[in-house]
C-alpha positions, 0 to 999 in steps of 0.5 A: 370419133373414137369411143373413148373420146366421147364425153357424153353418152349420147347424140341426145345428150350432145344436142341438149347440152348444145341448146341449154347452154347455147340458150343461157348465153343468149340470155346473158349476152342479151341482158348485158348488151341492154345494162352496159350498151344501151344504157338500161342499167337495173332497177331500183329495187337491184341498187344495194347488190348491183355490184355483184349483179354485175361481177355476176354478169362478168363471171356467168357469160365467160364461163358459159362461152368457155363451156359452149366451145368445149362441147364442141371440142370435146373437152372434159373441162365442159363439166367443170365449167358447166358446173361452176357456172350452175352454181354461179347462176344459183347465186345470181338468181337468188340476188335477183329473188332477193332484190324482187321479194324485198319489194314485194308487200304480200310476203307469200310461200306461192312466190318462194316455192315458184322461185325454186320450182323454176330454177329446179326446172330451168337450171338445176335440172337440166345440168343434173341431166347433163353430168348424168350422160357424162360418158366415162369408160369402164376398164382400161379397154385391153380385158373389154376387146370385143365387147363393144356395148353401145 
């Protein structure tokens, strides 16, 4: 692989984009195969946003498939993808915590603030880490000949 060709900086980081989107697809392959294959669908305190739940599901998977297949082909388009599928993931959780605290009778801060620590922690995190080792060449590589830093 050529230096200029990379997209991340590390092998690390090739290996942790890998596993967290890998771990992401899981997670929403499982859950559509349960609603729309085994006939689960959602609860009933999800009724009112099930059709965004759903378009949802439809737009998250793809874009995480999209963004697998471009790590491995070395794609720059990876980011974009990974991107928008952070920010769509955003609003998924948000329709989820939405649904979830509407039912809930004791309206406590502790559920607000572990709503956000986890999604800090689980999806925001680990993405903001990932566009930290994008690998972007300094110059044009004709003034850097022989001043190889890696």
């Amino acid at each position: 692989m050529l230096h200029e060709e990379r997209i991340l900086k590390h092998k690390f980081a090739y290996f942790f984009a890998i596993i967290f989107v890998l771990c992401w697809i899981i997670f929403f392959a499982y859950n559509m195969f349960n609603i729309f294959l085994r006939g689960y669908g959602l609860k009933e305190e999800y009724n009112t946003f099930k059709i965004l739940i759903y378009v949802l599901y439809f737009l998250i998977l793809p874009l995480l498939t999209a963004t697998f297949i471009c790590i491995f082909k070395e794609s720059r388009r990876m980011f974009l993808y990974l991107n928008i599928s952070l920010f769509l993931m955003l609003i998924f959780h948000t329709v989820i915590f939405n649904g979830k605290y509407q039912k809930i009778q004791n309206h406590t801060t502790k559920y607000l603030f572990s709503f956000i620590l986890l999604n800090v922690l689980f999806v925001v995190g680990p993405v903001v880490i990932i566009n930290f080792f994008k690998h972007s060449p300094i110059g044009d590589g004709i003034e850097n000949i022989g001043k190889h830093e890696d």
